[in-house]
N, CA and C atoms as a LAMMPS dump frame, in Angstrom:
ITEM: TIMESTEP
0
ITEM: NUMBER OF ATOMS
183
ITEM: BOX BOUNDS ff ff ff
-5.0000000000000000e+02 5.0000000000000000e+02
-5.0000000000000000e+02 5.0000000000000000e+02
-5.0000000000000000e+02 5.0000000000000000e+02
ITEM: ATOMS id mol type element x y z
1 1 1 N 291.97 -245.256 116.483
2 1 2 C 292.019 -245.299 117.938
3 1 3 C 292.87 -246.505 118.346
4 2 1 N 293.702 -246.084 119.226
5 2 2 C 294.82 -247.507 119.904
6 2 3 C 294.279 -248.41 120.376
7 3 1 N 294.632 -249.763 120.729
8 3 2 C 293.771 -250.549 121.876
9 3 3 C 294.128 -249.586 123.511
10 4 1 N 294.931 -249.222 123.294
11 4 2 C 295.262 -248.282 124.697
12 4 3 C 293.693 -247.172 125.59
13 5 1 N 293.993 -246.424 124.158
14 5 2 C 292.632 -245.57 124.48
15 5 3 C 291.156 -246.679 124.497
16 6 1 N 291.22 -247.342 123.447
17 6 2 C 290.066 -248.105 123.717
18 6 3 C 289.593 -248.648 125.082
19 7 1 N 290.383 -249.28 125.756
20 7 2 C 290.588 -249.727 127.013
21 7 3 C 289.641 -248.656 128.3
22 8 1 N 289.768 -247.1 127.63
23 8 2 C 289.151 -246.028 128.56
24 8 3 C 288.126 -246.082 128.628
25 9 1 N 287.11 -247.169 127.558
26 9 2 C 285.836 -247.152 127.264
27 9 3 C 284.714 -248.096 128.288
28 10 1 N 283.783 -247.899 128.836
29 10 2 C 283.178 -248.764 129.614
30 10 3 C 281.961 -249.41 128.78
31 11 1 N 281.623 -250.398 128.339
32 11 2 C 280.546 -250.733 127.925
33 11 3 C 279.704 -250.489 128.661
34 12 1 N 278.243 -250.267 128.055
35 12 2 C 276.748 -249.351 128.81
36 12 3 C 275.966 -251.162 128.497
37 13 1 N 275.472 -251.687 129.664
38 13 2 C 274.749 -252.68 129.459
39 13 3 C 273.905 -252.701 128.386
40 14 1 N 273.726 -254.173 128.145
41 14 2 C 272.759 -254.047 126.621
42 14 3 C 273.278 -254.115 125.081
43 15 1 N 272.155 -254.106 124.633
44 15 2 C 272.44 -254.053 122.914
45 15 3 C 271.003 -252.706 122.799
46 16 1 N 271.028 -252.292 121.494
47 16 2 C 270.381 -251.146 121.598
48 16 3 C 270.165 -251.053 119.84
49 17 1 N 268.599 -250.34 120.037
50 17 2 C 268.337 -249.848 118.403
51 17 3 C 268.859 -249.096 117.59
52 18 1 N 268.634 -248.745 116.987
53 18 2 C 269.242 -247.77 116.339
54 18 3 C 268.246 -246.356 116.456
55 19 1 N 266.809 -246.285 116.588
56 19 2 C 266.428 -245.499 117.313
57 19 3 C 266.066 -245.553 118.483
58 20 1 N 266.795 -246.138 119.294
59 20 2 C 267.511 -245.88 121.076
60 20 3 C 268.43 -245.461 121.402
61 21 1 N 268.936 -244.76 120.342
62 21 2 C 270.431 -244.263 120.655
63 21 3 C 270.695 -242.465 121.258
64 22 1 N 268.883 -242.004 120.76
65 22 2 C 269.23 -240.999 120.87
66 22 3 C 268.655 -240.882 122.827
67 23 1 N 268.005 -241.923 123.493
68 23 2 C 267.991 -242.127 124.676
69 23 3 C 269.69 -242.376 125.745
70 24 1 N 270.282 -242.721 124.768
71 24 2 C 271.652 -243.316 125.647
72 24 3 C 272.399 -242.225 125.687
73 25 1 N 272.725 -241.485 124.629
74 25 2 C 273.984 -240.609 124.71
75 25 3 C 273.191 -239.145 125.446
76 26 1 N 274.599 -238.45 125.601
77 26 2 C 274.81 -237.03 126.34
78 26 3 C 275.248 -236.368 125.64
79 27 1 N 275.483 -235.422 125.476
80 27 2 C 276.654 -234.356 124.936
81 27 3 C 277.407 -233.906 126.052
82 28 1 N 278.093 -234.292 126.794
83 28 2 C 278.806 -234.546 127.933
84 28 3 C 279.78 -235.757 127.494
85 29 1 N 279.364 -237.303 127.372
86 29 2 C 280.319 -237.811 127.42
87 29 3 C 280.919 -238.334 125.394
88 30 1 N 282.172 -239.159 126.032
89 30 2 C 282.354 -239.744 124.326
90 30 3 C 281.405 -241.072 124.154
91 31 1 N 281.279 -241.81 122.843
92 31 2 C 280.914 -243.107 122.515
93 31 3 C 281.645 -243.344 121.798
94 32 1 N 281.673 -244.825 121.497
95 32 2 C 281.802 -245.708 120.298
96 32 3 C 280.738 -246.651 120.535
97 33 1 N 280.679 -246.726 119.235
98 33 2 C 278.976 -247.812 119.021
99 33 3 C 279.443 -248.72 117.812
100 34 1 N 279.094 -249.851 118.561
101 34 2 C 279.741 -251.053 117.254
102 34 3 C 278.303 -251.784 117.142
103 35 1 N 278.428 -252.131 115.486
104 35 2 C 277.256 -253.264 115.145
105 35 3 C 277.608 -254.673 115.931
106 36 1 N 277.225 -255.376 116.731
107 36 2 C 276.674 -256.729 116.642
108 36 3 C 275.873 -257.51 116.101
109 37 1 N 274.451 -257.579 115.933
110 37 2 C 273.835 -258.483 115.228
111 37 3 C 272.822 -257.893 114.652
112 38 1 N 271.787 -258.755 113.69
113 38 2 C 270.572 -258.513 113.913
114 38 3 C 269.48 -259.535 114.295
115 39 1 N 268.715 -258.86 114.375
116 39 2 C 267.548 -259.33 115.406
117 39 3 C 266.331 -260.613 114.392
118 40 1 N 265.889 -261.826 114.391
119 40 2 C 264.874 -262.282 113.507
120 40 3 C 264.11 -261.363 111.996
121 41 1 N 263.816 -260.151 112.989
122 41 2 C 263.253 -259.346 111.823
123 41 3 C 264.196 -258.29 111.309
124 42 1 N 265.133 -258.37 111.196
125 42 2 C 266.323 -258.073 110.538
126 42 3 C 266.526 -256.362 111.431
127 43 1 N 266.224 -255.994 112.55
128 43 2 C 266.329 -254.597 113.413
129 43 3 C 267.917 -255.011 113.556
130 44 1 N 268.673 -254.015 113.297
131 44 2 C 270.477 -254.098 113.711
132 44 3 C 270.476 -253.686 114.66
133 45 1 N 271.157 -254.155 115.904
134 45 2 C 271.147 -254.193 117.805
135 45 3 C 272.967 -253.733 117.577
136 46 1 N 273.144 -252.754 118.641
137 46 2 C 274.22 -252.074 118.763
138 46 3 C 274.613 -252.146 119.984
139 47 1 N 276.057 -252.136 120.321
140 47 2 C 276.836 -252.158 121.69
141 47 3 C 277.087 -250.86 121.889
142 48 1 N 277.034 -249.974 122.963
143 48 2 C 277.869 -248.243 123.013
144 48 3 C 278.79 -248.476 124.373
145 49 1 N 279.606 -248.662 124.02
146 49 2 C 280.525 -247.903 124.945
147 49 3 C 281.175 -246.65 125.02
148 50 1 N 281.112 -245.99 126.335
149 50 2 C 281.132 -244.684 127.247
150 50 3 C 282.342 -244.278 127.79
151 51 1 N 282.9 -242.907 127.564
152 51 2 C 284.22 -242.408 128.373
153 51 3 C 283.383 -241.27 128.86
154 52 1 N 283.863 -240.188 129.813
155 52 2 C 283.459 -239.448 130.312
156 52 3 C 284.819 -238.966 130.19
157 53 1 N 284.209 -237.244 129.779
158 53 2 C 285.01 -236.169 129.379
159 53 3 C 286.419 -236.299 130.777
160 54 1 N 287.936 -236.374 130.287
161 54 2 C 289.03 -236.616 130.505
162 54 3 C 289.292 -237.896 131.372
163 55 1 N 288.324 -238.93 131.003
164 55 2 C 289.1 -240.134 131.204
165 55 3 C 289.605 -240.476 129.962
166 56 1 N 291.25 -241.548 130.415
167 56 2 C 291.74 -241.622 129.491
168 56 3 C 292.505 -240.827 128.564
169 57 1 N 292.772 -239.376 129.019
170 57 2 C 293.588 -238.467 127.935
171 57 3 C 294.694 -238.933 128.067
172 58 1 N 295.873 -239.297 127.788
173 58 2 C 296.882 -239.359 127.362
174 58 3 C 298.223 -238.065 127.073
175 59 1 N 298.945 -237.676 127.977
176 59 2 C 299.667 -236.847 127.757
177 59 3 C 300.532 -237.256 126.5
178 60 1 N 300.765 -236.713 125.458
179 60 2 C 301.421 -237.019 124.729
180 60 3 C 302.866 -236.188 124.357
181 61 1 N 302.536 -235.228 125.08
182 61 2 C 303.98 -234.471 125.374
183 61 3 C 304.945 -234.721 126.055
């Protein structure tokens, strides 16, 4: 993925579990979900950022 398209992405407030993820997403829009940290008791906390179906397409023709 370009930094271009990346740019289409909105970060969703928060950091998030790994079983909270199936609360955040749609089958409607896109994600990317990056690791950030973990937590004292070693739980890995995740960032998702959000496009919504044709933001960001890119004519490439």
């Amino acid at each position: 993925m370009t930094q271009a398209c990346d740019a289409d992405y909105q970060k969703i407030p928060g950091l998030f579990r790994l079983w909270d993820l199936q609360f955040v997403f749609n089958r409607r829009d896109d994600y990317q979900v990056h690791y950030v940290e973990q937590t004292a008791d070693g739980t890995a906390l995740f960032a998702v950022y959000r496009r919504k179906p044709g933001e960001g397409e890119h004519d490439l023709g």
